[in-house]
MDAnalysis code that builds the backbone (N, CA, C; Angstrom):
import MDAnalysis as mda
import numpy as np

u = mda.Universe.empty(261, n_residues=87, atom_resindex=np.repeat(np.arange(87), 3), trajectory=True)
u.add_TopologyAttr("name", ["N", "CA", "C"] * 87)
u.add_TopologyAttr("resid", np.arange(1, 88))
u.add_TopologyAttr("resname", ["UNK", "UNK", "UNK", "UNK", "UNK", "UNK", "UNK", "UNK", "UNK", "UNK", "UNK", "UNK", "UNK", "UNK", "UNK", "UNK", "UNK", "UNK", "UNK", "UNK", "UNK", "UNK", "UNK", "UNK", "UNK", "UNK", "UNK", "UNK", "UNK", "UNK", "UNK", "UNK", "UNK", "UNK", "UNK", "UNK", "UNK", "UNK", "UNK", "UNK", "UNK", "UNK", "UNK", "UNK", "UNK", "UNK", "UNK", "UNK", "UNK", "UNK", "UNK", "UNK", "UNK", "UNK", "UNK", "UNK", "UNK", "UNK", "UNK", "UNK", "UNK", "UNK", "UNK", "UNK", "UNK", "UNK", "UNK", "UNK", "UNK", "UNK", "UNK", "UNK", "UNK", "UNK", "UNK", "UNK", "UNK", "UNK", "UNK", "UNK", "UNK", "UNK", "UNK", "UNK", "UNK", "UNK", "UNK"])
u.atoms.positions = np.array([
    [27.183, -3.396, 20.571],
    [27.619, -2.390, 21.519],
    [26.704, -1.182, 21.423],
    [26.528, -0.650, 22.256],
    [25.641, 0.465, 22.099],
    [26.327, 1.778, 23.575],
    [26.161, 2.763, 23.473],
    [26.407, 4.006, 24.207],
    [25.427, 4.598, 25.257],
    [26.086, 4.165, 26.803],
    [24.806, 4.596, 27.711],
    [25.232, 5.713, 28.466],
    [25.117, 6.729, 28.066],
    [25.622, 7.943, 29.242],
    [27.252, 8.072, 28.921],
    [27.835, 8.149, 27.622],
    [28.945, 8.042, 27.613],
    [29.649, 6.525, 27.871],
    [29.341, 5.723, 28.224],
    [29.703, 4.407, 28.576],
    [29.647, 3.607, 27.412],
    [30.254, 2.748, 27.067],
    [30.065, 1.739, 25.886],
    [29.619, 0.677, 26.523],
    [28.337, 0.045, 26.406],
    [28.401, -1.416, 27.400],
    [27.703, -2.349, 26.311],
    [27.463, -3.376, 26.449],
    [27.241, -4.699, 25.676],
    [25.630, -4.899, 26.204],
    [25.137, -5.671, 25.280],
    [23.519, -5.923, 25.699],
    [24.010, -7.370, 26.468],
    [23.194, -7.316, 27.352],
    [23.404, -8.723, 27.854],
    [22.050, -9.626, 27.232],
    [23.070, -11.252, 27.222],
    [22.336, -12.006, 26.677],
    [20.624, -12.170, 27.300],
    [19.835, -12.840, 25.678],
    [18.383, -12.712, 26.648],
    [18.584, -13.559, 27.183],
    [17.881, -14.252, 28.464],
    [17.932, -15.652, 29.151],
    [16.196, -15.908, 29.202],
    [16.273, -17.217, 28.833],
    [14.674, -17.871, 29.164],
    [14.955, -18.777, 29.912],
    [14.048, -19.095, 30.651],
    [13.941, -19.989, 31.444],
    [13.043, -21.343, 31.071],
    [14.023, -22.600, 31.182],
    [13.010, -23.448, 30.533],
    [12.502, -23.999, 31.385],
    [12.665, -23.513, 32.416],
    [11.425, -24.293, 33.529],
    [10.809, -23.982, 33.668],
    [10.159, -22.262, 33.378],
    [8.826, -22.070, 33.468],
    [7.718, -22.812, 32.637],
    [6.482, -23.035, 33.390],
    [5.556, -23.349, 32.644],
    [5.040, -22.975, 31.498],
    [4.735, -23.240, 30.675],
    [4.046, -22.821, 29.313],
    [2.976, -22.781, 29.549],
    [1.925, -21.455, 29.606],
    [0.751, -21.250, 29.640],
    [0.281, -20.819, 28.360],
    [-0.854, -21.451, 28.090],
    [-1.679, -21.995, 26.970],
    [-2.980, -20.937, 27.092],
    [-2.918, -19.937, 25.956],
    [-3.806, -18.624, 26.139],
    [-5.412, -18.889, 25.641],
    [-6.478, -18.294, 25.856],
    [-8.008, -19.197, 25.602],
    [-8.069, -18.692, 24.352],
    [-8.402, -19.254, 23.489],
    [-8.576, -18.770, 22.132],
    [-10.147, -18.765, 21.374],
    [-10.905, -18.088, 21.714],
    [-12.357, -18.102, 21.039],
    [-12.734, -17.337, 19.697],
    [-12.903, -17.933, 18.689],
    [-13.458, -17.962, 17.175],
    [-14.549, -17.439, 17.018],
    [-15.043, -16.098, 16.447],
    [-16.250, -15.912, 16.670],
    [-16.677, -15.484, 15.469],
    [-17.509, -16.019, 14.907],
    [-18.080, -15.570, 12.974],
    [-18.182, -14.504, 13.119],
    [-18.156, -13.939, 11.963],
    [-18.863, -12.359, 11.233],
    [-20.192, -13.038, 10.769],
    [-21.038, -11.595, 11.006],
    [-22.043, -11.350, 11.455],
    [-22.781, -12.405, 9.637],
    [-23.559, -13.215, 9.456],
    [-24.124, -13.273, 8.041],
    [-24.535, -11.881, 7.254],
    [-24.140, -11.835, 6.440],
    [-24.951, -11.237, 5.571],
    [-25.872, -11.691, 4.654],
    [-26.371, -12.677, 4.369],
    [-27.577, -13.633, 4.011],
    [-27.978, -14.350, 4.726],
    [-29.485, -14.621, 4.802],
    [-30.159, -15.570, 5.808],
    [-28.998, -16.589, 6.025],
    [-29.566, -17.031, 7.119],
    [-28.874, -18.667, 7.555],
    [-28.913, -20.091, 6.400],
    [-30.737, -19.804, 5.928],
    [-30.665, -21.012, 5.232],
    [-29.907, -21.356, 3.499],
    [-29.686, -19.601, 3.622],
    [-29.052, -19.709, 2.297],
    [-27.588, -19.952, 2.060],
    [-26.968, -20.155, 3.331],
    [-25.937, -20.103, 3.474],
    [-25.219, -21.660, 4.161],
    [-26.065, -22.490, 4.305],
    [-25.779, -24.004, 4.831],
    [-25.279, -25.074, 3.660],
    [-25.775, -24.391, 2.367],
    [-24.994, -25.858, 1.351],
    [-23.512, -24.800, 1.196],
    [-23.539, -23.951, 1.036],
    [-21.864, -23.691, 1.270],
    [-20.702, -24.124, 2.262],
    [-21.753, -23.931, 3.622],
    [-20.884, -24.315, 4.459],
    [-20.437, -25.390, 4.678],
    [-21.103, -26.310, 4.160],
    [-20.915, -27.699, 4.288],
    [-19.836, -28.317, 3.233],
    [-19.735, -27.562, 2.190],
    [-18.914, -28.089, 0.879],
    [-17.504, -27.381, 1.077],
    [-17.627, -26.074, 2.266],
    [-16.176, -25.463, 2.341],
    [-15.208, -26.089, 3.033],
    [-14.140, -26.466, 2.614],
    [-12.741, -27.314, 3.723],
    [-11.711, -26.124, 4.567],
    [-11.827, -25.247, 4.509],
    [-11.306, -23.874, 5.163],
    [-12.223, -23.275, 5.420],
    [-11.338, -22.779, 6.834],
    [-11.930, -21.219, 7.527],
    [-11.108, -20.348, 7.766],
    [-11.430, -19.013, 7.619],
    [-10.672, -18.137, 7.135],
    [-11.420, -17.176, 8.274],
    [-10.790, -16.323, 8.961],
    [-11.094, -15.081, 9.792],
    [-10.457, -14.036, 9.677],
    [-11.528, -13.147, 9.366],
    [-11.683, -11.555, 9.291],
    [-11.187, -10.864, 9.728],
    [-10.818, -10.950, 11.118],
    [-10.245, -10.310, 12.499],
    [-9.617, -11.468, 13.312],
    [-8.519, -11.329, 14.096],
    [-8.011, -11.842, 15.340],
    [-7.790, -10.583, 16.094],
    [-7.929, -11.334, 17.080],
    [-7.700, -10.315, 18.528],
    [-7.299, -11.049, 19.518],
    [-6.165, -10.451, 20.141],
    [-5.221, -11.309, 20.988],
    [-5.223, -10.270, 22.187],
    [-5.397, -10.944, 22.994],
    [-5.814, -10.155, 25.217],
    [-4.401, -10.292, 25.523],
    [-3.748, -9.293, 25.887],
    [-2.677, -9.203, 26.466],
    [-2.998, -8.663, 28.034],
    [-2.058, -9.295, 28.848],
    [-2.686, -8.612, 30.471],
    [-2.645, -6.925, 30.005],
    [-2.025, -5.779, 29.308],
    [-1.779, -4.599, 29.562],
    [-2.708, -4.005, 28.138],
    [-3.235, -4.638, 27.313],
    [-3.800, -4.269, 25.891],
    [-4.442, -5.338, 25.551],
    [-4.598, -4.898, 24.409],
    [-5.414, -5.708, 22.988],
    [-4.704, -5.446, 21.733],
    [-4.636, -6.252, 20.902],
    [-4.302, -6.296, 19.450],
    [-5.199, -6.892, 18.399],
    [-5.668, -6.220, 17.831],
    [-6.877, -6.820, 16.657],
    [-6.203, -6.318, 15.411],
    [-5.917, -7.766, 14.838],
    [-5.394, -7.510, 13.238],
    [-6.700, -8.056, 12.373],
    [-6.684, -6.930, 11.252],
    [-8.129, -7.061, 10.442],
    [-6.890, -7.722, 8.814],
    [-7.862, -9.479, 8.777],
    [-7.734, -9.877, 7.847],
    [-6.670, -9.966, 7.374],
    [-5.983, -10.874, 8.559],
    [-5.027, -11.848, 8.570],
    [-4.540, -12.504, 7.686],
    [-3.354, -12.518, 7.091],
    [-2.859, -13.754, 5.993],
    [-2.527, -14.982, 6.660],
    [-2.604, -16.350, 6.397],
    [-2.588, -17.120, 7.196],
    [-1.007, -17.667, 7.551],
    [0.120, -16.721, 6.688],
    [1.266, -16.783, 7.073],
    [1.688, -16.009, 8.316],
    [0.719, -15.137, 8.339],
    [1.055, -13.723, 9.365],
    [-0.177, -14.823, 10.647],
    [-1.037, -15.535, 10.307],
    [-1.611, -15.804, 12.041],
    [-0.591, -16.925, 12.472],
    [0.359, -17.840, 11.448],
    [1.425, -18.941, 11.741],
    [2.344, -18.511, 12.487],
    [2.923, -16.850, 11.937],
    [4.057, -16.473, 12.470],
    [3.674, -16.225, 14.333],
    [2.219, -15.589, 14.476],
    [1.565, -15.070, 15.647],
    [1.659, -15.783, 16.581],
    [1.063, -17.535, 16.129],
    [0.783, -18.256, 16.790],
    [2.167, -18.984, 17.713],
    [3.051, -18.994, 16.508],
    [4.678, -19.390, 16.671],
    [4.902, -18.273, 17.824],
    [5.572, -17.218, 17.697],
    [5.598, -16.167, 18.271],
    [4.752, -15.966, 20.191],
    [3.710, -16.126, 19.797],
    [2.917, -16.307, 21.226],
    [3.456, -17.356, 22.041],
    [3.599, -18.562, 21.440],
    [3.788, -19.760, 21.952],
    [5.476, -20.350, 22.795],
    [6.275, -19.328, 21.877],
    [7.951, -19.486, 22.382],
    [8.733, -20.250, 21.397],
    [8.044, -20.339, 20.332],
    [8.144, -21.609, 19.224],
    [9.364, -20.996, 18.205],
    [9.610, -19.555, 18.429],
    [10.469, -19.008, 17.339],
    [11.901, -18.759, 17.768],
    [11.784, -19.216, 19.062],
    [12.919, -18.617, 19.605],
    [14.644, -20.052, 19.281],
])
């Protein structure tokens, strides 16, 4: 319950609609910059089984959101979250 102008009124329930389409947002990965040549840096890459990013940044039609160095519980929750997956 909450108080609007003297009035006591009730939140009304959220409603989703499950017939709208699910639109699927473009998602592009983009390295940080090397800080050592290229060639010194190819037997690592090859032996690493994870990738890990520095920054995400998510395009909203009205903004941007760039989270610096992401836990990969916090980009799960994001991804959940973006998607309708938490609800």
């Amino acid at each position: 319950l909450r108080q609007n102008e003297g009035r006591i009124s009730r939140r009304l329930p959220v409603t989703t609609s499950s017939d709208t389409g699910v639109e699927l947002l473009p998602v592009e990965i983009t390295p940080d910059e090397p800080k050592e040549p290229v060639a010194a840096l190819t037997p690592s890459l090859s032996t690493q089984t994870t990738v890990s990013a520095s920054s995400c940044k998510v395009e909203f039609r009205h903004g941007n959101m760039t989270l610096e160095n992401p836990s990969p519980e916090l980009l799960t929750v994001l991804i959940r979250e973006l998607t309708g997956r938490g609800r």
